[in-house]
N, C-alpha and C positions, 0 to 999 in steps of 0.2 A: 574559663570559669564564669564571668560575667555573662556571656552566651548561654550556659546551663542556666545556672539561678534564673536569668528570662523568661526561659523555656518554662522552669517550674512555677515560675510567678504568674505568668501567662495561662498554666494549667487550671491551676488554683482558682483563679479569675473565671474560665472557662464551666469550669466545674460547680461553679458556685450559682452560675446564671441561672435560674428558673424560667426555662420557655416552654410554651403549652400551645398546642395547636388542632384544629381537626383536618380532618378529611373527608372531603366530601366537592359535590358539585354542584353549583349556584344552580336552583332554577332556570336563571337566564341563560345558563351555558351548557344546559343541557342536549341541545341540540348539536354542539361543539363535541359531544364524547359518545351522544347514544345514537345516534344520529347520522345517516349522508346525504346533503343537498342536494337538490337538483336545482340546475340551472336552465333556463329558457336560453333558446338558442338566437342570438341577438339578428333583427330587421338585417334581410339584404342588403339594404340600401345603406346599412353602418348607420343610417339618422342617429341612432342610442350609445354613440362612441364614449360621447360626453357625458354619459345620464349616468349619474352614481347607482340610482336603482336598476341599472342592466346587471351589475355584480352581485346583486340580492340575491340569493336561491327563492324560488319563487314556490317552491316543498320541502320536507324531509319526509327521507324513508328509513322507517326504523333500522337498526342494523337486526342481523343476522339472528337466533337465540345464542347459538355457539360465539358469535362475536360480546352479546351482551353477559355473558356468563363469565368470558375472557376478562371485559374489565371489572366485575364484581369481584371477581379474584385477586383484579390489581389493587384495588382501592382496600382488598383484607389486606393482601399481602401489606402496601403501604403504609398499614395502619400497625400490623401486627409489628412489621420490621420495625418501626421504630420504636413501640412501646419496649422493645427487649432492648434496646440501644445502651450498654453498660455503660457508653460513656456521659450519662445524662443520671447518673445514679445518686445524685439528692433530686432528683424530682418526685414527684407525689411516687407514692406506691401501693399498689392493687393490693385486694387479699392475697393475692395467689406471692405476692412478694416482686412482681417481677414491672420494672418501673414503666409510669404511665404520660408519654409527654405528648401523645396523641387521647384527649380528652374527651374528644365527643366525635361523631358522623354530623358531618353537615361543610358549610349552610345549605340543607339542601331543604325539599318544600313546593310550595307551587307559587308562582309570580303572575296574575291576570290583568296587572295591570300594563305590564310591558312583554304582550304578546308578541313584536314585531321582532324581540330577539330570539322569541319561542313557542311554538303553539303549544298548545295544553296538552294535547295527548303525547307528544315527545317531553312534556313536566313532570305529567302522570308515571310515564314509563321511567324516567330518571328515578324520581321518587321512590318508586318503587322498588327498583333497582337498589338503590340505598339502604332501603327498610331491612336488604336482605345479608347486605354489609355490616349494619347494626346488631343483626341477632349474631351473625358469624362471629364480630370483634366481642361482642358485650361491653358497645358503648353506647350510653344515650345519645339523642340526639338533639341536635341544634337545629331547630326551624324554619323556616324562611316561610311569612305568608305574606301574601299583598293581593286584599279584591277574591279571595281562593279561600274562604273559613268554611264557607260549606263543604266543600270538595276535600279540602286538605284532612279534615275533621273524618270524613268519610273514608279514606282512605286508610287513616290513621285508625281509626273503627275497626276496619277489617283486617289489618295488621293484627292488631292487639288482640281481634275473637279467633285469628288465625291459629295464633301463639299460646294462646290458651286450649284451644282443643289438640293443639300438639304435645302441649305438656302435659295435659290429661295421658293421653297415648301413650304416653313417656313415663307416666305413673307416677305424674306432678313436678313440674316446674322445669322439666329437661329440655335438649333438642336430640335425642335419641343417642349423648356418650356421657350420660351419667350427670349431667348438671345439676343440684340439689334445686335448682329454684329458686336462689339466694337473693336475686334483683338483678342479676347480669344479663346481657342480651338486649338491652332496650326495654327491659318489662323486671318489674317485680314478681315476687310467687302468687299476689292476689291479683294479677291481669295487669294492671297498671303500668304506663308508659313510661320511662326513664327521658326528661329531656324538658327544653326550652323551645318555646316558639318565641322568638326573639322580636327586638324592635314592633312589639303588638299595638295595632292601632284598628281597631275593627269595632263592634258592638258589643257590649257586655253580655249579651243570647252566645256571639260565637268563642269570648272568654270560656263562658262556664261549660261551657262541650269543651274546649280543650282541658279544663280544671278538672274535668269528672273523667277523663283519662288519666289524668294523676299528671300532667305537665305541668309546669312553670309558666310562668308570664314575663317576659322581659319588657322592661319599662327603659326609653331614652326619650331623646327629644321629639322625636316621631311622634311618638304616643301621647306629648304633651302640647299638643299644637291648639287644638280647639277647646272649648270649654264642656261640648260633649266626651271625647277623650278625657277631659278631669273628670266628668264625672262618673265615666265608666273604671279611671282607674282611685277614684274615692270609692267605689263599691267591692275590689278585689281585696281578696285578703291577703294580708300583709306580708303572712306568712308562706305565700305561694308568689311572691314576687322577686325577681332578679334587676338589678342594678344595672345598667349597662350603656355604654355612649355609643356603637357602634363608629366608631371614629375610624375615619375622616369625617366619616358626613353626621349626620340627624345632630346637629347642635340647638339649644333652644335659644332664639331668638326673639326680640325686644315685640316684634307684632305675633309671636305666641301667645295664649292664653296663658299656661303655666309659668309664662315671666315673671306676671308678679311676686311670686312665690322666691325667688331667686335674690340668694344674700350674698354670695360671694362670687366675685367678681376677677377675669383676670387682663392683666393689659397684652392689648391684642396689635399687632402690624398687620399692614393692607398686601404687603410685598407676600405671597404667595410661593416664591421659591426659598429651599429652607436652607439658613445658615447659623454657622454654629452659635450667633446673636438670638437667632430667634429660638431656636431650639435649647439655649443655656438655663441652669435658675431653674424651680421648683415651680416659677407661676406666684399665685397667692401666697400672701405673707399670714401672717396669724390674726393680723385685724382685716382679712378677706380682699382687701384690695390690693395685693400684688406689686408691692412700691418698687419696680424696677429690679424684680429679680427673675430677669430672665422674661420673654413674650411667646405669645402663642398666635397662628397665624389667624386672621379675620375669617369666620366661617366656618373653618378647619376644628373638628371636632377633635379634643386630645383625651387623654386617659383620667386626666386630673378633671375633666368638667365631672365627672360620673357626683363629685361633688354637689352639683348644680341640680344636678338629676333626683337625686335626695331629700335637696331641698324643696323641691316641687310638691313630691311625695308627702312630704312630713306637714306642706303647708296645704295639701286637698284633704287631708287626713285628719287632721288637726291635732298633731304629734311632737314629740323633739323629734330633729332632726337625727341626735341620738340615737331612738329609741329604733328608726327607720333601717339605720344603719348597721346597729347589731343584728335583728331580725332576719335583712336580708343577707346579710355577712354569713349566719346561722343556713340559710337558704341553699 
């Protein structure tokens, strides 16, 4: 009997959890799924036994159409299977009634500045690949750019004038089995793009082509490094901005520009492997400094800085912190 009651205690617990997640392919690892390597056939002489770059593939060759079709199928299927998952039913729920713990397509996007895990045109081709995942599921998407606002921008472009002359054909806002046009698919009924370009750190020229697509802005530490970055995201509007830490990484740090800005504060350990010490405790107390309830690790970017994130905002802005937080909450 104590064995039952566990079980249902256990459920309860299970059932109550809200986990959210996307699907999709990092830029950098696109080469990993759309992709087959070729490798150079290593010196007679074995000299290169030792050269870590003899394992490099020194190309990729796209795969197959029938191959690429194959995994745009898997990544529906992945997405669809899970959002019908009954046993996740308090999580958010679609119009259609049927629950959603697969939330967005991504990170996917284009990455320029770390070519050497990816060349562009097997980025391109993922990318794209994805966009067509997107209209399939009718979930926006989640962005990745780095060094790629013109290209990704363009890309995004011809997606969204694609989509629009199909709904046209479709006799407005469909994909040829009746979709009223309602905002699903990656796009709204007025062409508009459903989604975030996340972690944005680029020129306020390449902001507002993604803004006039209808996207979001994601703002973390990334985006708060230099004092050009403040002032690109002092010019974004408020109301088209996303909160986000991208944790582990983009934490805003003390030789940050947007430091100053930053009021709360958490205690931090250098020990980089996690235990249930460092990981215990909420962080921050209610006067911002964190008196020993619990650490976070040095560098390691956690859920609770998004805090920190806010406050940058509200201090380029010249705002309540408040007022930052509802806005984007509403977002």
């Amino acid at each position: 009997e104590e064995e039952e009651g566990g079980e249902e205690e256990k459920e309860k617990v299970v059932n109550a959890v809200q986990v959210f997640g996307t699907v999709g392919v990092h830029p950098t690892r696109c080469a990993e799924v759309f992709a087959d390597a070729v490798f150079e056939e290593k010196s007679a002489t074995g000299d290169d036994d030792d050269d870590d770059s003899a394992a490099s593939p020194s190309s990729y060759i796209p795969k197959t159409e029938q191959q690429q079709n194959e995994i745009i199928q898997q990544l529906i299927d992945l997405a669809l299977q899970n959002n019908n998952n009954d046993n996740n039913n308090n999580n958010k729920s679609s119009s259609s009634g049927t629950t959603t713990n697969i939330v967005a397509i991504g990170e996917c996007g284009l990455d320029y500045a770390r070519l050497h895990f990816c060349p562009k045109d097997i980025q391109q081709l993922g990318l794209r690949a994805q966009l067509q995942v997107a209209r399939a599921t009718k979930l926006p998407l989640y962005l990745h750019n780095r060094e790629s606002g013109d290209d990704l921008y363009g890309i995004l472009l011809e997606y969204r004038d694609q989509w629009r002359m199909t709904s046209s054909s479709d006799g407005g806002g469909g994909d040829g089995d009746g979709d009223d046009g309602d905002g699903d698919g990656g796009d709204d009924d007025n062409g508009t793009i459903r989604g975030i370009v996340h972690s944005f750190d680029e020129s306020l020229e390449i902001a507002n082509k993604f803004l006039s697509l209808g996207l979001y802005i994601g703002i973390n530490g990334c985006s708060l490094k230099t004092t050009q970055n403040l002032e690109v995201v002092k010019q974004l509007p408020l109301d088209r901005l996303i909160l986000e830490t991208d944790c582990p990484w983009c934490d805003i740090r003390p030789s940050h520009a947007g430091a100053k800005h930053v009021r709360t504060s958490f205690p931090t350990k250098k020990d980089k492997q996690y235990t249930r010490e460092l990981g215990s405790g909420s962080g921050a107390d209610d006067d911002g400094k964190g008196d020993g309830d619990g650490f976070c690790v040095k560098n390691r970017t956690e859920p609770c800085h998004v805090a920190q994130v806010a406050e940058v905002v509200a201090g380029i802005k010249g705002v309540k912190v408040r007022d930052v937080v509802d806005v984007c909450s509403r977002n």
